[in-house]
Structure formats: C-alpha cells, structure tokens
MOPAC internal coordinates of N, CA, C and O (Angstrom, degrees):
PM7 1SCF
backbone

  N    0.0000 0     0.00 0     0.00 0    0    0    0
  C    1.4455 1     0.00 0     0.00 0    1    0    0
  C    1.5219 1   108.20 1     0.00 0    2    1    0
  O    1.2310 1   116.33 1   -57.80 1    3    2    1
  N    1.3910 1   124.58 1   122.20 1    3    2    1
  C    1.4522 1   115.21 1   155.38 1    5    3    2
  C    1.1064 1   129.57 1   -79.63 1    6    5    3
  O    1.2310 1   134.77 1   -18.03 1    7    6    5
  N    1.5148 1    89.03 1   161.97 1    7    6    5
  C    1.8200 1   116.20 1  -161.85 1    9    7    6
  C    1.4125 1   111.07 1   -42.21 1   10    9    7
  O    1.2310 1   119.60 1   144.45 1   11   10    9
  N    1.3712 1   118.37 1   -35.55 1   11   10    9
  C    1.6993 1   125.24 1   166.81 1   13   11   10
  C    1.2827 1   124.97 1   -62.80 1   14   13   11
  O    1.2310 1   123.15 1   145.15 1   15   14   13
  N    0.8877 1   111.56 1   -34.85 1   15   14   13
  C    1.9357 1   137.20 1  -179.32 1   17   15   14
  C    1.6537 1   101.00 1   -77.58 1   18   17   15
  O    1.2310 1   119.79 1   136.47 1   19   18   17
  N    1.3857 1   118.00 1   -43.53 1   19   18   17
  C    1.3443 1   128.73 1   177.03 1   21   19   18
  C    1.6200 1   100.84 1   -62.96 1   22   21   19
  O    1.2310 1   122.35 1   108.97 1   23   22   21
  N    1.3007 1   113.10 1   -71.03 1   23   22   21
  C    1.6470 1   116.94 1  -175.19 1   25   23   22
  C    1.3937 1   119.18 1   -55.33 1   26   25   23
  O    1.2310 1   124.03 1   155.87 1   27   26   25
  N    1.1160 1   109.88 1   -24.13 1   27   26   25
  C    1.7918 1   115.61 1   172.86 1   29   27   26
  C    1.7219 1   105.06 1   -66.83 1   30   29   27
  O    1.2310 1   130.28 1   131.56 1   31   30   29
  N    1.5135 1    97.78 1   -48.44 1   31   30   29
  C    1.6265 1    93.55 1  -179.28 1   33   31   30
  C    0.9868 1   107.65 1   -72.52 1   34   33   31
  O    1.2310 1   102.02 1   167.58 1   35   34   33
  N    1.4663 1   150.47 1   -12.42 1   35   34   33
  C    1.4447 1   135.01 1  -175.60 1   37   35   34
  C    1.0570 1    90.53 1   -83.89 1   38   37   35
  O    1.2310 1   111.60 1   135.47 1   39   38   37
  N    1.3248 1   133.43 1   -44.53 1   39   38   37
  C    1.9907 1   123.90 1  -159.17 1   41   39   38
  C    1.3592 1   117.45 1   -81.04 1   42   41   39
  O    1.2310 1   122.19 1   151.48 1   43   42   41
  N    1.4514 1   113.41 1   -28.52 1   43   42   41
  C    1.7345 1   124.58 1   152.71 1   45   43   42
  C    1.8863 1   103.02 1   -48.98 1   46   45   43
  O    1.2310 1   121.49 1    96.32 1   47   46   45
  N    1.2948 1   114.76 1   -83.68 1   47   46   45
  C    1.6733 1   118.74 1   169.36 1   49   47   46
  C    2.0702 1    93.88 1   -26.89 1   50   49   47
  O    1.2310 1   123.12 1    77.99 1   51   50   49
  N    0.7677 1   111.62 1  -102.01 1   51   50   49
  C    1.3064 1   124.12 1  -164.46 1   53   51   50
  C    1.7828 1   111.52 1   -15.52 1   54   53   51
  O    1.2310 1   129.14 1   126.70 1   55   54   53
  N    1.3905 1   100.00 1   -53.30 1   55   54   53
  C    0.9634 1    66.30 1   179.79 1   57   55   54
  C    2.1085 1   122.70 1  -135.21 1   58   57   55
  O    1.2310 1   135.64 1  -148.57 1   59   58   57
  N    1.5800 1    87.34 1    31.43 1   59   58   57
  C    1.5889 1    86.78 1   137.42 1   61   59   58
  C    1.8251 1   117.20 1   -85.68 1   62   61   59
  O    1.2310 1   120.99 1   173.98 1   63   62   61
  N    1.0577 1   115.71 1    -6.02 1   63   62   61
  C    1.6704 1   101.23 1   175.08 1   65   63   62
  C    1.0604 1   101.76 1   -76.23 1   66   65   63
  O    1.2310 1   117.09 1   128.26 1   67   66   65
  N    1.6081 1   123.15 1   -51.74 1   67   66   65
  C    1.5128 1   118.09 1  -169.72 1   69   67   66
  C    1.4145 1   104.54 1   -55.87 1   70   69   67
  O    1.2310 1   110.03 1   128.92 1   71   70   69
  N    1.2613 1   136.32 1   -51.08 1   71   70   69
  C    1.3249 1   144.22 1  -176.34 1   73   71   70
  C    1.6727 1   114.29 1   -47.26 1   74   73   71
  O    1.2310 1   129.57 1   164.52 1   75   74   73
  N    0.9148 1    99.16 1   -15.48 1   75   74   73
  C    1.5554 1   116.60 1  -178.04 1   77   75   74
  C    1.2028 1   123.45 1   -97.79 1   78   77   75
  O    1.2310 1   118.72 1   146.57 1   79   78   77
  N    1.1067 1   120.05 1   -33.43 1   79   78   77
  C    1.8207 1   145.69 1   173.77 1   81   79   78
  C    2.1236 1    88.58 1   -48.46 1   82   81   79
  O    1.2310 1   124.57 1   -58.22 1   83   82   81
  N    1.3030 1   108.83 1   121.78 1   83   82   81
  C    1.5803 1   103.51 1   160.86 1   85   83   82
  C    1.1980 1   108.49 1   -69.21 1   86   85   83
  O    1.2310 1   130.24 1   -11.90 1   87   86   85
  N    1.7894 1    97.85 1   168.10 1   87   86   85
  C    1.8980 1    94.19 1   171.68 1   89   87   86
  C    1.2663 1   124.76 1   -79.71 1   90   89   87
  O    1.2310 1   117.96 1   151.38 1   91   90   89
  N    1.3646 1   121.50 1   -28.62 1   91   90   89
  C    1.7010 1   123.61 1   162.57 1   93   91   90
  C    1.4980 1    98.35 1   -34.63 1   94   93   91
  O    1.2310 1   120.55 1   128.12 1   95   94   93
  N    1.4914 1   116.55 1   -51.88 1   95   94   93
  C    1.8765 1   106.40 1  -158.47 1   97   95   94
  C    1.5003 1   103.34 1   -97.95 1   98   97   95
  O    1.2310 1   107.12 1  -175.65 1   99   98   97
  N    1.2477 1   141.60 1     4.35 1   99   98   97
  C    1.3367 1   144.25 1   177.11 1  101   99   98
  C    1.7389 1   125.55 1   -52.09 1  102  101   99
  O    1.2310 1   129.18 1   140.25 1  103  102  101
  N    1.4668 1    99.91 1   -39.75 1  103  102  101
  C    1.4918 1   108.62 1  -167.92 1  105  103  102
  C    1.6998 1   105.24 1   -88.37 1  106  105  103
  O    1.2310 1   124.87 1   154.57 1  107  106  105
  N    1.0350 1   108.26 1   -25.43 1  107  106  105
  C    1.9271 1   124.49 1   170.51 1  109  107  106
  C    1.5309 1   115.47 1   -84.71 1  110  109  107
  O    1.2310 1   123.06 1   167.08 1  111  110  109
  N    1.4993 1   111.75 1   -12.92 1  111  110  109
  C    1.2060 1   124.21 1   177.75 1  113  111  110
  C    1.7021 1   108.71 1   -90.06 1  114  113  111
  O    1.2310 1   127.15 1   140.81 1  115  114  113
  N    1.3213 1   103.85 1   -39.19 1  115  114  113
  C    1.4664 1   105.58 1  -175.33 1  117  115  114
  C    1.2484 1   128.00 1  -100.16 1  118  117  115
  O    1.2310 1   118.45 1  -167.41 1  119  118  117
  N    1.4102 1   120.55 1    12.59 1  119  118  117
  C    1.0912 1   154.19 1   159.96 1  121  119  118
  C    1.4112 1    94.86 1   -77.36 1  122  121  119
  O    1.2310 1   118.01 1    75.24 1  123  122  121
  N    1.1109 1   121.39 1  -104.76 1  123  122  121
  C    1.5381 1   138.59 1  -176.26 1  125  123  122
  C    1.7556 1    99.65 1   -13.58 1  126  125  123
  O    1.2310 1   120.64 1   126.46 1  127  126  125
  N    1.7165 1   116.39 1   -53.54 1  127  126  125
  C    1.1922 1    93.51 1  -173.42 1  129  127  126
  C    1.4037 1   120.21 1   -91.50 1  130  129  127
  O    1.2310 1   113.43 1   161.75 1  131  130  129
  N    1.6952 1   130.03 1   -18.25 1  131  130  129
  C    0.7477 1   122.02 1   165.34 1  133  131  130
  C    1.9093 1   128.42 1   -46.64 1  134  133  131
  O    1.2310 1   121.54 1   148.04 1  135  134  133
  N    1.5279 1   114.67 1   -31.96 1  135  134  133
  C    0.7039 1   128.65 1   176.94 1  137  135  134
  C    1.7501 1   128.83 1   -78.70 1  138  137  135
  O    1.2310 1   123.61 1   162.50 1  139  138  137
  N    1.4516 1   110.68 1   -17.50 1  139  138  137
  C    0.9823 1   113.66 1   168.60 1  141  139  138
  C    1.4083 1   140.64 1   -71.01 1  142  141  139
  O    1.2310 1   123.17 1   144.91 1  143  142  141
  N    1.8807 1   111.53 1   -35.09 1  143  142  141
  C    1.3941 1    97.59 1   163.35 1  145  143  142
  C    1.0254 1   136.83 1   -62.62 1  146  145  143
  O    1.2310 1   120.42 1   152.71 1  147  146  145
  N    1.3701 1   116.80 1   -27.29 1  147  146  145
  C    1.8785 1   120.67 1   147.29 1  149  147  146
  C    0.9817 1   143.47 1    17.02 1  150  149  147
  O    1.2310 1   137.11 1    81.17 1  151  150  149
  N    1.8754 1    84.47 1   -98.83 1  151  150  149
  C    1.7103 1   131.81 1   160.19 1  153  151  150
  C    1.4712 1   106.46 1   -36.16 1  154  153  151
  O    1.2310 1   125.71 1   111.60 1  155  154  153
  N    1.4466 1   106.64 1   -68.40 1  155  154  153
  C    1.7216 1    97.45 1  -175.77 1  157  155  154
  C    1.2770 1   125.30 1   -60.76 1  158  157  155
  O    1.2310 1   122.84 1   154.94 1  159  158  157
  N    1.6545 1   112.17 1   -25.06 1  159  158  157
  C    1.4608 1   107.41 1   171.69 1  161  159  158
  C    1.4960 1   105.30 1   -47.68 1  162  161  159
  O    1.2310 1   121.70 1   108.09 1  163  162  161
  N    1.6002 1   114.35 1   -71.91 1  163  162  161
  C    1.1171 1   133.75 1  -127.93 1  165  163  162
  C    1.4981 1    96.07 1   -87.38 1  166  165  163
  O    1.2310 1   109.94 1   139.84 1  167  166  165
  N    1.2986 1   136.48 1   -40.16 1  167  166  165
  C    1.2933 1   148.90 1   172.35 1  169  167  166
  C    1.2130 1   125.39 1   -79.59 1  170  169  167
  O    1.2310 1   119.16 1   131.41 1  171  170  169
  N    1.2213 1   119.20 1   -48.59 1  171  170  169
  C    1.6852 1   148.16 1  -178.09 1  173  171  170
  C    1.7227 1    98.82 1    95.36 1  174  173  171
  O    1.2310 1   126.68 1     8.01 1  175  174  173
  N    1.1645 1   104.75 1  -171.99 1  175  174  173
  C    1.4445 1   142.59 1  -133.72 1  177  175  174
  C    1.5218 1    93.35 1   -73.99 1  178  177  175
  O    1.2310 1   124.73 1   107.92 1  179  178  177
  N    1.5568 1   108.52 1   -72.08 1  179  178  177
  C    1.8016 1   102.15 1  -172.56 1  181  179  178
  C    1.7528 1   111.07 1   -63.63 1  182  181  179
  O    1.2310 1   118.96 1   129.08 1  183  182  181
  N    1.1960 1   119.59 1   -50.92 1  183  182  181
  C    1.4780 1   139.84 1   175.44 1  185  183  182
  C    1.7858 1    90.76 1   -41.48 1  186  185  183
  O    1.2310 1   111.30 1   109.72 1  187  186  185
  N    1.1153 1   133.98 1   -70.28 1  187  186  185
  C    1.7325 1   132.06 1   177.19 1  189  187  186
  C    1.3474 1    94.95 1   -31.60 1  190  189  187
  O    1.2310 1   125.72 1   111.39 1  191  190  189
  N    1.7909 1   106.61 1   -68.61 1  191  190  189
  C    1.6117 1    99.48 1  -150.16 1  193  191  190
  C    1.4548 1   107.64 1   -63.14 1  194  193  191
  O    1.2310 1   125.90 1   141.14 1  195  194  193
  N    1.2200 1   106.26 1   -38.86 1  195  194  193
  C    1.7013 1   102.37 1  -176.56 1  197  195  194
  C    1.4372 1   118.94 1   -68.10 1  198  197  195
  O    1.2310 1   112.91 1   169.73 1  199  198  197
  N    1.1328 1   131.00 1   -10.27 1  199  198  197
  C    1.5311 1   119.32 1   177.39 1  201  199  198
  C    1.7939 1    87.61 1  -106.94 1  202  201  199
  O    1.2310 1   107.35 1  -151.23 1  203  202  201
  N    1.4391 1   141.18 1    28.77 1  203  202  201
  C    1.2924 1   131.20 1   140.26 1  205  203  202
  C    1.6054 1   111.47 1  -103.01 1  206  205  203
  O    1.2310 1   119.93 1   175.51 1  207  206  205
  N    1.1874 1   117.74 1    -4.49 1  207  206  205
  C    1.5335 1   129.94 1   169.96 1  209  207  206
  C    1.5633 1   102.63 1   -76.46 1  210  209  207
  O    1.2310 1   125.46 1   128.51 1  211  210  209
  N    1.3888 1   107.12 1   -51.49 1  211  210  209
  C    1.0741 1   103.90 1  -171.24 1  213  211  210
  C    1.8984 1   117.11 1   -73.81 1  214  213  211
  O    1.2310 1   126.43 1   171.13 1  215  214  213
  N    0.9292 1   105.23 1    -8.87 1  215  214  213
  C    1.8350 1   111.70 1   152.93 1  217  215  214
  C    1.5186 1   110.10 1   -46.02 1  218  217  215
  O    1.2310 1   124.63 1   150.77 1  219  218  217
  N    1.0078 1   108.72 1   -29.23 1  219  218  217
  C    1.5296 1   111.36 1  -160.40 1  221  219  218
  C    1.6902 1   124.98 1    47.59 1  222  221  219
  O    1.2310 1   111.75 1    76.17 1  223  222  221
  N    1.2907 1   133.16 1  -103.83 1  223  222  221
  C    1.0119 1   132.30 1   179.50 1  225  223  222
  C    1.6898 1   104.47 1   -59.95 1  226  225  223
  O    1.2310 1   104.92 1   122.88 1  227  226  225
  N    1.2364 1   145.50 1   -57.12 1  227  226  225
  C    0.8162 1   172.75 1  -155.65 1  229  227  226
  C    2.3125 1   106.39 1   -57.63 1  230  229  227
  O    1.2310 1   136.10 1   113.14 1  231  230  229
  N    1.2301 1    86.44 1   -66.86 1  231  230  229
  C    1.4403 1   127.38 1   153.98 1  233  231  230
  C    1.6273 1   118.30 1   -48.87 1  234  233  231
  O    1.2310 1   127.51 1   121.54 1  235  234  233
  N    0.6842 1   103.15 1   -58.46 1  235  234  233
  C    2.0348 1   108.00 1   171.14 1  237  235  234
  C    1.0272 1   127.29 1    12.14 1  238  237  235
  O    1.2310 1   136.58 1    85.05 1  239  238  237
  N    1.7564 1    85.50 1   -94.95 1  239  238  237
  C    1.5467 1   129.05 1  -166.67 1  241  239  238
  C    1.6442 1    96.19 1   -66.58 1  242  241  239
  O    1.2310 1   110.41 1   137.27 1  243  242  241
  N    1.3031 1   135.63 1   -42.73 1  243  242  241
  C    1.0798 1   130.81 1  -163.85 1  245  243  242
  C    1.7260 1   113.05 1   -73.82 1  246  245  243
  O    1.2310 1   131.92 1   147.33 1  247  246  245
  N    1.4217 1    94.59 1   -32.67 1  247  246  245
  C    1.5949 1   111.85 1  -170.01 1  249  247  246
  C    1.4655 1    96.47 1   -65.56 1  250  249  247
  O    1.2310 1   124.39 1   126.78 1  251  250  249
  N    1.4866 1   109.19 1   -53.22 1  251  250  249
  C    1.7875 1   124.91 1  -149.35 1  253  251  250
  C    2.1189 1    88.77 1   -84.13 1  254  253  251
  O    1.2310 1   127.29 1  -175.97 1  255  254  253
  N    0.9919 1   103.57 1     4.03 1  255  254  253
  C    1.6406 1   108.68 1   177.94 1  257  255  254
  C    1.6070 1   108.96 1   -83.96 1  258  257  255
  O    1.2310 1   140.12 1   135.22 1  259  258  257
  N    1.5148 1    78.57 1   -44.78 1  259  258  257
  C    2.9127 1   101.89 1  -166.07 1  261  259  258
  C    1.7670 1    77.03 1   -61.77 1  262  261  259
  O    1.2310 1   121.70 1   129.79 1  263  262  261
  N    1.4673 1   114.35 1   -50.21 1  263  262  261
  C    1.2549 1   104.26 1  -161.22 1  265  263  262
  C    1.5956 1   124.06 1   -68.21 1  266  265  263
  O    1.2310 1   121.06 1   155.46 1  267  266  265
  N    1.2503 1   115.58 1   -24.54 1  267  266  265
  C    1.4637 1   114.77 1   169.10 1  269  267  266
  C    1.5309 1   107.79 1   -86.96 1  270  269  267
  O    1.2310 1   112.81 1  -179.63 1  271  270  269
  N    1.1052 1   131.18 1     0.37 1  271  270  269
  C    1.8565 1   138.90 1  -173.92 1  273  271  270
  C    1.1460 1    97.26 1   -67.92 1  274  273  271
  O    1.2310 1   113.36 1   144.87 1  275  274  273
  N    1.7163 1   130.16 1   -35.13 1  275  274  273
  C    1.7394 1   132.89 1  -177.26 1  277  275  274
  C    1.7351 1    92.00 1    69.07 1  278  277  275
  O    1.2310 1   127.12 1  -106.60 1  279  278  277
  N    1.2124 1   103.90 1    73.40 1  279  278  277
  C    1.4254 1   110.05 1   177.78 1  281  279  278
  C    1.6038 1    90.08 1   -97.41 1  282  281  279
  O    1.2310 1   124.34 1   -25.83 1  283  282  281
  N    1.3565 1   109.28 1   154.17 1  283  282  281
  C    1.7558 1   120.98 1  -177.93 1  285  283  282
  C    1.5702 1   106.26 1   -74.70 1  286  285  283
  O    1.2310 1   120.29 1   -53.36 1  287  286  285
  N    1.3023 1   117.05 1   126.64 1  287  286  285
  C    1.7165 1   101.77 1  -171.46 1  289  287  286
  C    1.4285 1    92.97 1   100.38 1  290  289  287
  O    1.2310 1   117.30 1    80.25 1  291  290  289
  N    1.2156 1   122.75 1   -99.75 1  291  290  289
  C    1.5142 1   119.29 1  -156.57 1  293  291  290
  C    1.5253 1   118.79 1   -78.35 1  294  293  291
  O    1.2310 1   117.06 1  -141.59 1  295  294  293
  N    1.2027 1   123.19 1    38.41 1  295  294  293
  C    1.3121 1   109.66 1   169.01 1  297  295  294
  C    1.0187 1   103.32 1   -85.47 1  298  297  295
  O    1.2310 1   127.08 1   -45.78 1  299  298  297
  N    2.0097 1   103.98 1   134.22 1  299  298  297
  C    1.7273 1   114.75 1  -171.16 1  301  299  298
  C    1.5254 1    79.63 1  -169.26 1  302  301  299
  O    1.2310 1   136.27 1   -28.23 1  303  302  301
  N    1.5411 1    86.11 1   151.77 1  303  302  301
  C    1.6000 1   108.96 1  -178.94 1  305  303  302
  C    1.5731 1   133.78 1   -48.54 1  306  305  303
  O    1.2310 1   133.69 1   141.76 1  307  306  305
  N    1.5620 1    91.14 1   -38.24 1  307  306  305
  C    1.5707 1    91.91 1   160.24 1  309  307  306
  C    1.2813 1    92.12 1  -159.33 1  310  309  307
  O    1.2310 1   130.55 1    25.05 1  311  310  309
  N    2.1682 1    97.26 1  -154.95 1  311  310  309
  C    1.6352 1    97.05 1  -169.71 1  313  311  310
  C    1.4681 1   117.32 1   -81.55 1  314  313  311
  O    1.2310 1   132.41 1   159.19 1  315  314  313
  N    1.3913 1    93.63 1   -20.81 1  315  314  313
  C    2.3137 1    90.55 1  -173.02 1  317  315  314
  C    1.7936 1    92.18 1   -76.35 1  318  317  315
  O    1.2310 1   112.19 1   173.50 1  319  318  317
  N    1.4380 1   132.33 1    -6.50 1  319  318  317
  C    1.5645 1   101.92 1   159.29 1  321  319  318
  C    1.2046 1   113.84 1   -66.35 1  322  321  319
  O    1.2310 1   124.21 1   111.49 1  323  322  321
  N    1.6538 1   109.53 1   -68.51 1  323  322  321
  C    1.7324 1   119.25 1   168.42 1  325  323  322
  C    1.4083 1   122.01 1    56.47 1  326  325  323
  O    1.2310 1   137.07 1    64.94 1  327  326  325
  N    1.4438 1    84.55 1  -115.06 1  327  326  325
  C    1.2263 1   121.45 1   169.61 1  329  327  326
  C    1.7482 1   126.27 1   -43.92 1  330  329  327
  O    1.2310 1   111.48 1   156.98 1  331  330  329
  N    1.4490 1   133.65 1   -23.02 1  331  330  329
  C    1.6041 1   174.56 1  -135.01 1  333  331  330
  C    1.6881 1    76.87 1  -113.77 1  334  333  331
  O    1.2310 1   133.50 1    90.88 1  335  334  333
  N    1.7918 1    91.52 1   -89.12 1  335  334  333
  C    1.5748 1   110.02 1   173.56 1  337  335  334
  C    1.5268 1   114.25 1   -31.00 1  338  337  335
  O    1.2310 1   103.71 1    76.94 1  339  338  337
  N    0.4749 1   147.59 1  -103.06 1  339  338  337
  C    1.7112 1   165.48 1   124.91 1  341  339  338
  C    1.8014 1    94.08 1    62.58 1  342  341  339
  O    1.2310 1   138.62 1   109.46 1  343  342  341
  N    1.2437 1    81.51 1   -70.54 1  343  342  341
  C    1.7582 1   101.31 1   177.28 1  345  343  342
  C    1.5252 1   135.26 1   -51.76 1  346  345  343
  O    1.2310 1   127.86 1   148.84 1  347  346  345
  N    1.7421 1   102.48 1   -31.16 1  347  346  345
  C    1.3849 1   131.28 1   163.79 1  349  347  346
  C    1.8971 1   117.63 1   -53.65 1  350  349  347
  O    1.2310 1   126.36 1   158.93 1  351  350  349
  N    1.4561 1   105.37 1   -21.07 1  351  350  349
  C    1.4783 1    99.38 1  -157.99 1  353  351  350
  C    1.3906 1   110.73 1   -89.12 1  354  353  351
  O    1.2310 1   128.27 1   -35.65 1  355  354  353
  N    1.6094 1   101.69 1   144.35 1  355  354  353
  C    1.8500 1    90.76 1   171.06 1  357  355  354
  C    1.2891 1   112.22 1   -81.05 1  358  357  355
  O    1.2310 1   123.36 1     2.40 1  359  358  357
  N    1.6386 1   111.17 1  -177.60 1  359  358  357
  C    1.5001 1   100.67 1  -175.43 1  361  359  358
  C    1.4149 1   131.93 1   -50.96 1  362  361  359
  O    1.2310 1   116.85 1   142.58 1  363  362  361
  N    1.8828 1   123.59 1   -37.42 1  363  362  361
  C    0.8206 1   113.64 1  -164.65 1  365  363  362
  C    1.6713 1   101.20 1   -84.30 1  366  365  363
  O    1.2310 1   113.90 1   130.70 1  367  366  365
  N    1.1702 1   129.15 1   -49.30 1  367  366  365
  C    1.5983 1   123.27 1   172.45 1  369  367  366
  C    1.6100 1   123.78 1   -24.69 1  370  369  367
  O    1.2310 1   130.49 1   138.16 1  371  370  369
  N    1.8263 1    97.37 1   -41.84 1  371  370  369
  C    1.4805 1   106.88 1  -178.57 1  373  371  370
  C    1.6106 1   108.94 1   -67.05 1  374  373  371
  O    1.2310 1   127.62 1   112.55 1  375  374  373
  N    1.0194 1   102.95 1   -67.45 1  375  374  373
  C    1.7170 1   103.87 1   172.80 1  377  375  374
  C    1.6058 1   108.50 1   -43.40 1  378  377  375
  O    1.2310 1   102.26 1    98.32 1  379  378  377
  N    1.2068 1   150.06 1   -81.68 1  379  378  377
  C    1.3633 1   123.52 1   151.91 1  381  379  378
  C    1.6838 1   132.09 1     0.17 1  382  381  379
  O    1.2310 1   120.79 1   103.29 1  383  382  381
  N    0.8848 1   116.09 1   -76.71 1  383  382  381
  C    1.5858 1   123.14 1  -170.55 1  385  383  382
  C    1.7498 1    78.68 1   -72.27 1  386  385  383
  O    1.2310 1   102.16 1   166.47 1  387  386  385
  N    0.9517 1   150.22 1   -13.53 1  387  386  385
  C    1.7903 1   147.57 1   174.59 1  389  387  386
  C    1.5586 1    98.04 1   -66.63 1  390  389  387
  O    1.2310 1   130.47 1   131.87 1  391  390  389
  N    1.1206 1    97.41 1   -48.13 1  391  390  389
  C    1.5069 1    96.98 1  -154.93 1  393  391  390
  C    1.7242 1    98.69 1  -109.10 1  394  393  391
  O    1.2310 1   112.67 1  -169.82 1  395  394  393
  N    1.2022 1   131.45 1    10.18 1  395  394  393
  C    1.1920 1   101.65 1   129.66 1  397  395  394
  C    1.4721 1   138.62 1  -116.81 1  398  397  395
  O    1.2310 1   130.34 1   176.98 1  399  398  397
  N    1.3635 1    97.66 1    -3.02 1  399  398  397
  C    1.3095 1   102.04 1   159.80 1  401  399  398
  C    2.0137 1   119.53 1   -55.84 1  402  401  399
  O    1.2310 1   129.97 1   160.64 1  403  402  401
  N    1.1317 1    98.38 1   -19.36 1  403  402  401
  C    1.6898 1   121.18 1   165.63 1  405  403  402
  C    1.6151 1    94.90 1   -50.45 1  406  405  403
  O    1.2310 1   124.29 1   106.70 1  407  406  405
  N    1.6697 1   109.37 1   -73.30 1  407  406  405
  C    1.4620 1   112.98 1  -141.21 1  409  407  406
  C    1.8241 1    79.96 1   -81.57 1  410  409  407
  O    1.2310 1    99.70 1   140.67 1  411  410  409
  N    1.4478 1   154.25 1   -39.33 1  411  410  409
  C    0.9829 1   139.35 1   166.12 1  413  411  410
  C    1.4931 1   122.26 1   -34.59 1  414  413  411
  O    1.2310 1   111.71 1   114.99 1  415  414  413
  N    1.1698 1   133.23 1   -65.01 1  415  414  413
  C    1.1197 1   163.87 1   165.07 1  417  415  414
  C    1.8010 1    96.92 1   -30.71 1  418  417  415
  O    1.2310 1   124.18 1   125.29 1  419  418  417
  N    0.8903 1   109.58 1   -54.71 1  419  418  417
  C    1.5336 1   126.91 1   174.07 1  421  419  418
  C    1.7349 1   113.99 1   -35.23 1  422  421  419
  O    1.2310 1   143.04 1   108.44 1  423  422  421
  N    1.2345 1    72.85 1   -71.56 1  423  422  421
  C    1.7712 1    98.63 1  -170.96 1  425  423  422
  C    1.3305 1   112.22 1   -79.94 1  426  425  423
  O    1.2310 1   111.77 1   168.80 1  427  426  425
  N    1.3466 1   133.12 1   -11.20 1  427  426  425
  C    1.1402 1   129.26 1   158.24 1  429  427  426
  C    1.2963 1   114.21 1   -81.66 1  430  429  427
  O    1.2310 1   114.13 1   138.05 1  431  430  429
  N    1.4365 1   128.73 1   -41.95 1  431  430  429
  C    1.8288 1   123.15 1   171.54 1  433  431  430
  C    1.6997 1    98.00 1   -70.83 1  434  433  431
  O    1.2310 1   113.32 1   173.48 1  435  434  433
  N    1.0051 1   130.24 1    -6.52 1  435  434  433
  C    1.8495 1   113.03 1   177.36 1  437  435  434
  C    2.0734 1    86.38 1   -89.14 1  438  437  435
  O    1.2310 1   120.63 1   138.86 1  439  438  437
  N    1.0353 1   116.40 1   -41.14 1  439  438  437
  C    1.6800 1   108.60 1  -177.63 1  441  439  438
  C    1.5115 1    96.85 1   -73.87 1  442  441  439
  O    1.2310 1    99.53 1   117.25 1  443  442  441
  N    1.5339 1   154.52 1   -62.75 1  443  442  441
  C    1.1350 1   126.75 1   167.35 1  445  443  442
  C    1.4459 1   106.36 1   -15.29 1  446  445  443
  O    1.2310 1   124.80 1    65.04 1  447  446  445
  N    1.2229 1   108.39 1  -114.96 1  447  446  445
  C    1.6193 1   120.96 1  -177.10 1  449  447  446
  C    1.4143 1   118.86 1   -13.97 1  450  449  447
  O    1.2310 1   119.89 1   160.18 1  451  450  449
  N    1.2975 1   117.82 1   -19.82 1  451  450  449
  C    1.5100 1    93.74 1  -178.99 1  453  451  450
  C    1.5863 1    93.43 1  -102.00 1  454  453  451
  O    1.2310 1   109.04 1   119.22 1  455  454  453
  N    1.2622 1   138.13 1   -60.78 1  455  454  453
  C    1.4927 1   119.43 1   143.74 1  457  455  454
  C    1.3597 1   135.27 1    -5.95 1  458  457  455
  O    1.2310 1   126.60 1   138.38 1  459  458  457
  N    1.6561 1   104.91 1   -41.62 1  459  458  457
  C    1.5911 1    87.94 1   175.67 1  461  459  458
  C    1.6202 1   110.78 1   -83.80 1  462  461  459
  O    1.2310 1   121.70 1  -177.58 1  463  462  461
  N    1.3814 1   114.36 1     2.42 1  463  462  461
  C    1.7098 1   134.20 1  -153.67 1  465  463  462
  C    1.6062 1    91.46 1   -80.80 1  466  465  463
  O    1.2310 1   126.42 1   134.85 1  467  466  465
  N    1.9314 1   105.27 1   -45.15 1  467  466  465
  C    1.2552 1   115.59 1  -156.42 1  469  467  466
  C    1.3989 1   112.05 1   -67.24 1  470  469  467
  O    1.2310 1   127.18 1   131.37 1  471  470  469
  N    1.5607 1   103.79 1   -48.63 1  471  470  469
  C    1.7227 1   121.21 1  -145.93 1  473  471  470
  C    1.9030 1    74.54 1   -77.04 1  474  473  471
  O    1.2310 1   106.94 1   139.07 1  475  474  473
  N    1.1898 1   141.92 1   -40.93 1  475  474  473
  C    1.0486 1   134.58 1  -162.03 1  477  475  474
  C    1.6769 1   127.25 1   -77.29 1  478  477  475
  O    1.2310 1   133.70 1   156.45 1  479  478  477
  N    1.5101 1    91.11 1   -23.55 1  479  478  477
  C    1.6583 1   106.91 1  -171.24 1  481  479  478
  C    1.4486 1    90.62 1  -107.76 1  482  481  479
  O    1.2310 1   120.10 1   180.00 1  483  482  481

C-alpha cells in the first residue's frame, strides 16, 4: 500500500473515532490526544502509552482507538493489552509501531481540531 493510500486510511480512522467520542467524554479525550505525540517524542513509545493507561477511564477510549488503528507491532484486541504489547517489541518493530503510532496520533489531533473548529463555529 502507498504512503498516500496509508494516510487516507488513517484520516478516515481518525476521524470517525473522533466522531464517535460523546460530548460528556470529548474534552478528556482531546487532551489525552493532543498530548500524546509529545509524550512519545519526549519519553518514547511504552512510557506515552502508559501514562494514557494511567488516565484510566479517561484514557480508554483513546488507548482502545491505537488499538483498532492496526498499527505494525501492536495489533491487540484492545487498549488494556496495548501497552503489555508495546513492551513485547524488539528494537526494530518498536521504532516502527513508534512511528506510526506518530502518523496515527497525527491524524487524530488534526480530527480533534477540526471538530473542535465545528462544535465552536
């Protein structure tokens, strides 16, 4: 699949998940992801996921989201595997599932924002 064909499917994913998020859980949702590509810079990959685990309720939806994305490396049933997963990888897999959990991560804070663009405008 090319890299274009790839990014189309993340932004379809992206942002029917966001679209899906209720509004009670929206503002804890977009936090969490805005904040995550960050985290993985600055921390890396398991250290990110686990302090969005550690949201707990809050944390969830976002986790149980990476996990339906079919990221390379982490495909797992939902989000409380994840992180388990996450931990399993050798170096080169990790850097992979790093970097697209990057371009995931991406495309879900550009669907926040344009969602948060909507409910606001």
């Amino acid at each position: 699949m090319s890299a274009v064909l790839r990014d189309q499917e993340r932004a379809r994913f992206a942002y029917e998940r966001v679209a899906a998020v209720p509004p009670a859980e929206r503002d804890d949702y977009e936090n969490a992801v805005l904040g995550l590509g960050a985290d993985i810079l600055r921390v890396g990959l398991v250290a990110a996921l686990a302090a969005v685990q550690r949201l707990e309720k809050r944390g969830a939806r976002l986790l149980d989201d990476l996990a339906a994305a079919k990221i390379p490396g982490l495909e797992a049933a939902d989000g409380k595997a994840l992180v388990a997963k996450a931990r399993t990888l050798d170096a080169d897999r990790y850097m992979i599932a790093t970097r697209e959990t990057l371009a995931v991560v991406s495309w879900l804070r550009r669907a926040c924002q344009a969602q948060s663009t909507d409910r606001k405008g």
